[in-house]
Structures are given as structure tokens and as C-alpha cells.
C-alpha positions in Angstrom: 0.0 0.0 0.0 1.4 3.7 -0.9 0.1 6.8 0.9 1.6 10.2 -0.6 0.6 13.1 1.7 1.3 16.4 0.0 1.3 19.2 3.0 3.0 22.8 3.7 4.2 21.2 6.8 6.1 18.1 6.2 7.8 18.2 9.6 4.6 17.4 11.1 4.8 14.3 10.4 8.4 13.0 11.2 6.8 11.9 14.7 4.0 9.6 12.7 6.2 8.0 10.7 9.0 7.1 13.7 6.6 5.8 15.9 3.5 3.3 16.5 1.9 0.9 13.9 2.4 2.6 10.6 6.0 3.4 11.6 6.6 -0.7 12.0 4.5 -1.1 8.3 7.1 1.4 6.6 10.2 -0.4 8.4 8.8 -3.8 7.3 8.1 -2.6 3.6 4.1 -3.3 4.1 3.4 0.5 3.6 5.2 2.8 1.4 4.5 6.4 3.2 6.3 9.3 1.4 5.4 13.4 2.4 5.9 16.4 0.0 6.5 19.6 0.7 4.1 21.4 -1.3 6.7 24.3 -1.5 8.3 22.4 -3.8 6.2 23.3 -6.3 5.9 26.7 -5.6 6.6 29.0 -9.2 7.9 31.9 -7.4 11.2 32.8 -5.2 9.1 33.0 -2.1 7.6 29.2 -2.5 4.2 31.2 -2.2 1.2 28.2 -1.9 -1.3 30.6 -1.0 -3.1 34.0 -2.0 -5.6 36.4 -1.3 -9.5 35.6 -2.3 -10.7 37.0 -6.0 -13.7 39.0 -5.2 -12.3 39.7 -1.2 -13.1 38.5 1.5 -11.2 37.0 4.9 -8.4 34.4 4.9 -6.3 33.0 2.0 -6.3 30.7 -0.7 -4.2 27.7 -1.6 -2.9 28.2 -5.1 -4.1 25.6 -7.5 -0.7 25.6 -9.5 1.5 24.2 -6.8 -1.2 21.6 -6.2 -1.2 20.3 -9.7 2.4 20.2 -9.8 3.0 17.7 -7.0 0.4 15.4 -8.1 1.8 15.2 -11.5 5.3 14.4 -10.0 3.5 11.9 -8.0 2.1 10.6 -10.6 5.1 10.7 -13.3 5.6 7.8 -14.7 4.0 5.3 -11.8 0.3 4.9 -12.4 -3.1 6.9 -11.3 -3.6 7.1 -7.5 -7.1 7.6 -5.8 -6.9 11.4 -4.8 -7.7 12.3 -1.6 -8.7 15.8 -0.1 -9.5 16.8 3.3 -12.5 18.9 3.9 -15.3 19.9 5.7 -17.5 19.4 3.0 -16.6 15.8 2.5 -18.2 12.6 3.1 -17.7 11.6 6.8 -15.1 9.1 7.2 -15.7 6.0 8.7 -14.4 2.1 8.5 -16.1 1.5 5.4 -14.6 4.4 4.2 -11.1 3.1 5.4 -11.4 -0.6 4.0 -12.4 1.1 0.5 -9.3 3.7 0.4 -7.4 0.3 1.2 -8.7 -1.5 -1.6 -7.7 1.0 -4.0 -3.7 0.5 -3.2 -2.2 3.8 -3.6 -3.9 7.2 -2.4 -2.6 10.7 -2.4 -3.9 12.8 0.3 -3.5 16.6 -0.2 -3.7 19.1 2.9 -6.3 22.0 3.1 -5.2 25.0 4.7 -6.7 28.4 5.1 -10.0 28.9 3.3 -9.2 25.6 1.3 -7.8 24.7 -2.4 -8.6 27.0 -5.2 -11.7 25.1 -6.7 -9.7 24.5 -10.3 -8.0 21.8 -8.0 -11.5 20.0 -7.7 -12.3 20.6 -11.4 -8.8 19.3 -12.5 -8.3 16.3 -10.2 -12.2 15.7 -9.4 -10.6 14.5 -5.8 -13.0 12.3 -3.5 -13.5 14.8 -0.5 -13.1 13.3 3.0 -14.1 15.0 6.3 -13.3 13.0 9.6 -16.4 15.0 11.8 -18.2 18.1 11.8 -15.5 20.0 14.1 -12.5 22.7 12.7 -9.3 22.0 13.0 -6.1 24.1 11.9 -5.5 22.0 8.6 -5.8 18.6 6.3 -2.2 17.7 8.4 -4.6 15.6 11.4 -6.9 14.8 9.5 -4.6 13.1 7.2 -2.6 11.4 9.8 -5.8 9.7 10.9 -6.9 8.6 7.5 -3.4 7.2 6.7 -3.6 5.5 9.9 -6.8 4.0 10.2 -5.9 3.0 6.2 -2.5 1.1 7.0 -3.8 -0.5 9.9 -6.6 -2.5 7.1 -3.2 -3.6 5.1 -2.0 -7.3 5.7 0.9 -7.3 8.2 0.6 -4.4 9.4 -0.9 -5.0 12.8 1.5 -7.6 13.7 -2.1 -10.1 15.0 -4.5 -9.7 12.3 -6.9 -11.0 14.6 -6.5 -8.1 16.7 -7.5 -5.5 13.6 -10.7 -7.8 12.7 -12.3 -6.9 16.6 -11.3 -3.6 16.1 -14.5 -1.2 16.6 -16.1 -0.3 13.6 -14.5 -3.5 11.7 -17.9 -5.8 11.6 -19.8 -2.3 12.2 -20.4 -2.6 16.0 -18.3 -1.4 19.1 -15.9 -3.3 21.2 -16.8 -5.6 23.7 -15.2 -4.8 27.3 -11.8 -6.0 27.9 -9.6 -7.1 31.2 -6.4 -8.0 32.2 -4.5 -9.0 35.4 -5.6 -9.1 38.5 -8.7 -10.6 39.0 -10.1 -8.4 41.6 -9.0 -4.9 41.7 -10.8 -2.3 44.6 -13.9 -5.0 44.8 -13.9 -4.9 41.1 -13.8 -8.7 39.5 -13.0 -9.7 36.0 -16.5 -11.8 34.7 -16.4 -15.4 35.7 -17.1 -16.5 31.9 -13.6 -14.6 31.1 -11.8 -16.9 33.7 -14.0 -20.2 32.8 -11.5 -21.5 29.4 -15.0 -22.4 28.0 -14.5 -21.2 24.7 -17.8 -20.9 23.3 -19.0 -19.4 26.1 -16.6 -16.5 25.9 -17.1 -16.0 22.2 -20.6 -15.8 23.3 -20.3 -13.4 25.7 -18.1 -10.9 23.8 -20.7 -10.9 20.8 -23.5 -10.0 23.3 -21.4 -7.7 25.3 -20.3 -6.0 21.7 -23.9 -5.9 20.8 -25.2 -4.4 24.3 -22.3 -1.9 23.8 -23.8 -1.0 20.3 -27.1 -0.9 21.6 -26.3 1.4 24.4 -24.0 3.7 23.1 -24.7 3.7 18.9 -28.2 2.5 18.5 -27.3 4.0 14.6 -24.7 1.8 13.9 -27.4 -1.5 13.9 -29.3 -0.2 11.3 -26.5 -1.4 9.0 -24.0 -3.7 10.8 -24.0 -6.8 8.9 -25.5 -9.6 11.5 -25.6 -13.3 11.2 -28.9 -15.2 12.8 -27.3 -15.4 16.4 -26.4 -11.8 16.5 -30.1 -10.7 15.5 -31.5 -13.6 18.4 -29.3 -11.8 20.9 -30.1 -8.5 19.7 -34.0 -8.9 20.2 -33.3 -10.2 23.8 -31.8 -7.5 24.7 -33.7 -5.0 22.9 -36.7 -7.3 25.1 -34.8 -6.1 28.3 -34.8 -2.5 27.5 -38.5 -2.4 26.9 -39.2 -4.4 30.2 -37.0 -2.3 32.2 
């Protein structure tokens, strides 16, 4: 998997790329992760990659020229990559989101800034608009890290257990069930009996009800279009029963 991330601030992301997961993917050569300094492409002696607003107006504009520059030297020579851009205006991202950026083997995530791209970058590269949540945030340069994380993490050895990535929140569309470590009691508090039983099925059991109470509780939305096999609807009607009764 390659993720190009084209930014103004390129130092941003030395500490993402030396540490945690998608640091180990690089070092293993699972993830190819390069970052461009959009100055780079700058036409003028001042590397300008921004300007004021035609028609006026508060804040400044990234220049559309610089933009098209980088992608093409991404792209020189080496195939078309799926063209990311952060924004607002996006579609929220999400796992789905995540597992279908995967598919696609090679994105190239460019950085807003400011009051966003000049709109000839939409109408030249027709880029598929991502927005991680209905917040502000200085720039694409977050935003970006998360999307190239939550991205890597979907690519086969990765995550060194690929178990651990398929009961991930999100992955099969519901939350997480609880989890617990050592010791078994801490300040009156006991880790449930089922957990210390080694019955198998039992546990499995018990972590697909506990994931689905979870859900239930916390993200009633997220049911309407998690995919669930017959067990998972025959606990999810029992405990939508206990709701109702309580």
C-alpha cells in the first residue's frame, strides 16, 4: 500500500512516521509512506502556496498551480492514485470508508489550509473529498494522519495479530466488547467469571452479546446497517426485550 501526503508542513509528520503501527508497516516494507513539501512546487522565489481571495473576502487561498504540480510528479511515470482531499465538506469518514481507500492501493492525500484549495483543484483532479467529523481543526495535516492510519492499519501485516484488527470497533460495524487484564479483583472490582472459565464458546458468546449491548447502548445507529448473522439478531431482540421491560 502507498500513501503520498502532499502538505505545507512536512515536519509534522516525522513523529507519525517514527513511531506506533504505521511506523513498523514502513520499516517492514508493508506501507510505502512518502510526504511532500508542497513548496516544492511553488513557481515563485518566495515558494508562495497561497493567496488572497478573488472578489475579497477574509483568509487566504491555496494556489491551484503548486497543487497540480505535486500530483503530477507523484504521478510521473508510476500509475493513477485515488486522490484524496481533506475537507469539511466531505463525506464523513468512517471504517467503510477506510477498508475502500485500502482497496484502492495507492492514495494521495492533499492538505487543506486556510480557506481551502482553489476550486480548479476540484475541477482538475475531481478528488473524493473526505471529512473525519463536523469539528474545525487548523489544517488537512490531522486529518490526514488519521486517515493514513486507520488505512495502513486494514493492510495485511501491518498489525503484527490480524486477529486483533478484525475486533477492532467499527470493523464488523459494532463497538468493542469490554476487555480485562490481570488481576482478578482490583478495589472489589472482579473480572467476569465467563472470562476466567476457558469455555471457549461461552466466551465467544459473551463478547458478541457484550459487543452488541455496547452498540445498543452507546450507537443504536450503527445496527441499522451492521451486517448480522442469525445469532447476532437472536441476541439482539433479547436485549432490545430487556430494555423495553426495564
Amino acid at each position: 500500500m502507498r500513501i503520498d501526503i502532499v502538505t505545507i508542513f512536512p515536519r509534522m509528520f516525522d513523529p507519525f512516521l517514527a513511531e506506533g503501527i504505521i511506523a513498523r508497516g514502513v520499516k517492514q516494507g508493508v506501507l510505502d509512506v512518502r510526504v511532500w513539501n508542497l513548496r516544492d512546487f511553488a513557481s515563485d522565489r518566495h515558494r508562495s502556496t497561497d493567496d488572497e481571495a478573488y472578489g475579497g473576502g477574509p483568509g487566504m487561498v491555496m494556489l491551484a498551480e503548486p497543487v497540480l504540480r505535486a500530483v503530477d510528479a507523484i504521478r510521473e511515470g508510476e500509475g493513477s492514485p485515488h486522490i484524496v482531499l481533506t475537507s469539511p465538506q466531505g463525506r464523513v469518514f468512517d471504517q467503510r470508508v477506510a477498508r475502500e481507500l485500502a482497496a484502492t492501493g495507492w492514495i494521495v492525500i492533499l492538505c487543506g489550509r486556510y480557506e481551502g484549495f482553489d476550486h480548479r483543484v476540484h475541477e482538475a483532479l475531481d478528488p473524493d473529498e473526505i471529512s473525519i467529523g463536523d469539528f474545525v481543526v487548523s489544517g488537512g495535516e490531522l486529518p490526514a494522519m488519521v486517515i493514513a492510519d486507520a488505512v495502513g492499519r486494514m493492510i495485511e501485516g501491518v498489525v503484527g495479530n490480524a486477529g486483533s484488527v478484525e475486533e477492532d470497533s467499527f470493523f464488523r460495524g459494532l463497538l468493542d466488547y469490554p476487555h480485562y487484564t490481570r488481576p482478578e479483583e482490583l478495589r472489589g472490582m472482579r473480572v467476569p467469571e465467563v472470562l476466567l472459565s476457558g469455555h471457549h464458546e461461552n466466551i465467544r458468546r459473551w463478547r458478541k452479546e457484550q459487543s452488541l449491548r455496547r452498540t445498543l447502548e452507546k450507537r443504536p445507529d450503527l445496527l441499522e446497517r451492521a451486517d448480522l448473522d442469525e445469532e447476532a439478531k437472536q441476541i439482539l431482540r433479547q436485549l432490545e426485550n430487556e430494555k423495553r421491560t426495564r
